[in-house]
N, C-alpha and C positions, 0 to 999 in steps of 0.2 A: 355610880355603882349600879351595875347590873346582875340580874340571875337569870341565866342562861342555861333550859334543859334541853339535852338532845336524843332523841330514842335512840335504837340499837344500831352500833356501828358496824360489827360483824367485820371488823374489819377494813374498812373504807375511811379510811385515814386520809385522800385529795379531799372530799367529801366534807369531812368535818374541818379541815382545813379553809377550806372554802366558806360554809357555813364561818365559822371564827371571823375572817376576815373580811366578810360582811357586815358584819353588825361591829367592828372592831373591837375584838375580845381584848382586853387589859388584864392579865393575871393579878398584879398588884393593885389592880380596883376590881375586876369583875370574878362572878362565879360562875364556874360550869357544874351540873349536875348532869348524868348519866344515866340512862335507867337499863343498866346492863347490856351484855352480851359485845363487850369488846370486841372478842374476837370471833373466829370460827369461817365464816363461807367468801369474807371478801379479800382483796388481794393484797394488803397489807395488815393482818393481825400482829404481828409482830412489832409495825410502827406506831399502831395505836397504843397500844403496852405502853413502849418509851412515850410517845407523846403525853398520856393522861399523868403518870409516875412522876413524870418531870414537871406537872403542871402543881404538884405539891398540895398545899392545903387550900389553892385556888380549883380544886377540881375532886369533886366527890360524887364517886361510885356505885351503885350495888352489884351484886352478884349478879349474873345471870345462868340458865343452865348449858347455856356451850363454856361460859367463862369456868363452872365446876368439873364440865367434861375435859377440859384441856388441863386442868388438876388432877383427875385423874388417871389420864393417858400420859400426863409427866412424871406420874408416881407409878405406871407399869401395871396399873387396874385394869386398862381398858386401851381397844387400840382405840386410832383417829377413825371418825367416821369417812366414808369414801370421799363426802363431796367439802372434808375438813380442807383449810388449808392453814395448819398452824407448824407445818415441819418446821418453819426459820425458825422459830421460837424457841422448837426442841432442840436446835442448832447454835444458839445463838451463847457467845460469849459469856452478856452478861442474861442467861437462864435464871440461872438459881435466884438474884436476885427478884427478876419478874414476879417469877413465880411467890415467890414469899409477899413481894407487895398486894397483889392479889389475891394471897390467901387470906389477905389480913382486912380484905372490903367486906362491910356490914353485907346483909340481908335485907335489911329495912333500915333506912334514914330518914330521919324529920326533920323540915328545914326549923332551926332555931329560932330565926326571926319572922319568916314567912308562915311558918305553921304545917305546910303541905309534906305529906309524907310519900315517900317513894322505895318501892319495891319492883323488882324485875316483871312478874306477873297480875301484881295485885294484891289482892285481902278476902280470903277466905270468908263465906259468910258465918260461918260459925262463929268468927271472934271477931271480938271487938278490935280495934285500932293497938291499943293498950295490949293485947291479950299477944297479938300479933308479934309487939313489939318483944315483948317479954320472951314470948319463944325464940323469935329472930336470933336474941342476947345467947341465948342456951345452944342453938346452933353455930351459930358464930364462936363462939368458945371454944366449941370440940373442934372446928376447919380449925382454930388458931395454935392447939393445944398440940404437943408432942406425938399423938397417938391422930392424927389428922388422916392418917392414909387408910387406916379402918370405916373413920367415918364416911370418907369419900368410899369404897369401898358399901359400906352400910347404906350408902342413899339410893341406892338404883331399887325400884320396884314402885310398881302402882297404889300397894296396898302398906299401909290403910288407907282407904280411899274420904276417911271422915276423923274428927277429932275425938274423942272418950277420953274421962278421967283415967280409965284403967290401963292407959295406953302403957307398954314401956319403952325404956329413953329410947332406944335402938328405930322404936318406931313412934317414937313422938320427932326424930332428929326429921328420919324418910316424909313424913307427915311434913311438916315446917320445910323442906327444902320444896317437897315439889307441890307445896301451894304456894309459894315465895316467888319460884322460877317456872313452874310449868302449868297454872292453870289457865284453862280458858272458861272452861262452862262445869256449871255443877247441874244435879238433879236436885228437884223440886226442896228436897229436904235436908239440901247443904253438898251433897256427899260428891269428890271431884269427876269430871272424867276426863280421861288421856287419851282416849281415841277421834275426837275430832277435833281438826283445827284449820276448816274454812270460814268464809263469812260466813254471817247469821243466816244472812237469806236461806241456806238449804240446811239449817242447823235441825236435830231431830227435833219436835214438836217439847218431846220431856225433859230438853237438856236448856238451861238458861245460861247465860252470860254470869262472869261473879257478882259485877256489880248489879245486877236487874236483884239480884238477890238480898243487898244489903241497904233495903229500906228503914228495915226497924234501927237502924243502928242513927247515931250523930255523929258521922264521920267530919273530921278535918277535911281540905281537899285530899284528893289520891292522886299520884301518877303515876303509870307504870306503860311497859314495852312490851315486849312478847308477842305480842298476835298481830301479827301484820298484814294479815286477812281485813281487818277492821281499816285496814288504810286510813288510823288514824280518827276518826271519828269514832264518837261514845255521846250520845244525847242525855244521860244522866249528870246530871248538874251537880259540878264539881268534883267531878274523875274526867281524866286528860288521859288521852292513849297519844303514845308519842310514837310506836312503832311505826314507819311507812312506807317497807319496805325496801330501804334503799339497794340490798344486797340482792334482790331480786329483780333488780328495774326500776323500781319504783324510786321513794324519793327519800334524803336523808331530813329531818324538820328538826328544828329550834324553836322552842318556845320563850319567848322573854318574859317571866312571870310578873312583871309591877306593868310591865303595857297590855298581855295577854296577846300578842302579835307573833305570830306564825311564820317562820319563814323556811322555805325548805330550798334544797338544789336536788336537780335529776340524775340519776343511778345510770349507768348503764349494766344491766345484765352481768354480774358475775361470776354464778354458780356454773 
């Protein structure tokens, strides 16, 4: 029995196929974990959909923020981005159920018996693991809940860019998605920002990474996707970036968590 994570597919369903069939995935013995972003820029979103859905309680999720955009361009909030390709989806027969299975993936999952927690972007330094998790639950509630299309509707905007007690829900939801799915770097004293997202190297001077941030804390291990700039590498000990661009060129990677062995295949260019 094995645990098998793979960064963000974007789409690239030969890719992950591929990846599977190298290390010979077992559904009825192994586990795959995800760290977002099914769909969105590569050239089959819509078979990844079926493939992960069909993969049942052998293959668990989180959210990413193209996977909450293609919720709300199915719900009529928001067109598709130019370089999207998620039309088969919006096309597709069985829709409605996709979509429902999707809306019903956490934010933050903890593996049970491995301990490592995984989220699309990361962990805020503001909170602790615990604190994170708790909000997740809150958010995850209102996507699952009957009135979902407001929420999704409700999540677009930068601000608040930091956590307060005095928040309210509307922006405590805004808050929890897009440091769940969208951060990269915070300033000095926690607070997100959303306008850069190359590597470090030309990063401003004032802006850190989240993890360089979250010393004080005793985190569990962390994994998470999103920044694909990072190709993959994070020298902080015990956070895993698994993004590696595949839908860029770059490469799709697997990680086997009980060997800690690396394996990825090469992208060709799809955007």
């Amino acid at each position: 029995m094995a645990t098998y994570i793979v960064g963000d597919l974007q789409g690239c369903l030969s890719e992950l196929n591929r990846l599977l069939a190298e290390v010979g995935f077992t559904p009825s013995r192994d586990e795959l974990w995800l760290t977002g972003d099914l769909v969105a820029r590569g050239p089959d979103s819509l078979g990844c959909l079926r493939r992960i859905l069909a993969l049942g309680a052998a293959a668990t999720t989180v959210l990413g923020n193209h996977d909450l955009h293609l919720l709300a361009v199915a719900s009529g909030l928001r067109a598709p981005k130019t370089a999207d390709r998620i039309h088969d989806i919006l096309r597709a027969a069985d829709r409605a159920d996709l979509l429902y299975w999707l809306r019903q993936q956490p934010l933050l999952a903890r593996h049970e018996r491995h301990g490592f927690v995984m989220t699309h972007a990361g962990i805020p330094p503001q909170w602790t693991v615990t604190e994170a998790e708790d909000a997740a639950r809150v958010a995850e509630a209102e996507l699952r809940s009957a009135h979902y299309r407001d929420r999704l509707r409700d999540m677009y905007g930068n601000q608040p860019d930091g956590w307060r007690d005095d928040l309210g829900d509307l922006e405590r939801l805004r808050f929890t998605i897009n440091a769940l799915t969208r951060m990269r770097l915070c300033h000095g004293d926690g607070r997100l920002d959303f306008d850069y997202k190359a590597s470090l190297t030309d990063a401003p001077t004032e802006l850190h990474p989240w993890f360089e941030l979250r010393a004080h804390h005793e985190d569990p291990p962390l994994v998470f996707g999103h920044w694909a700039a990072l190709e993959g590498q994070c020298e902080q000990p015990g956070i895993h970036a698994l993004d590696t661009g595949c839908v860029w060129g770059g490469s799709l990677t697997l990680l086997c968590w009980e060997t800690g062995e690396r394996i990825s295949t090469p992208c060709p260019v799809h955007a």
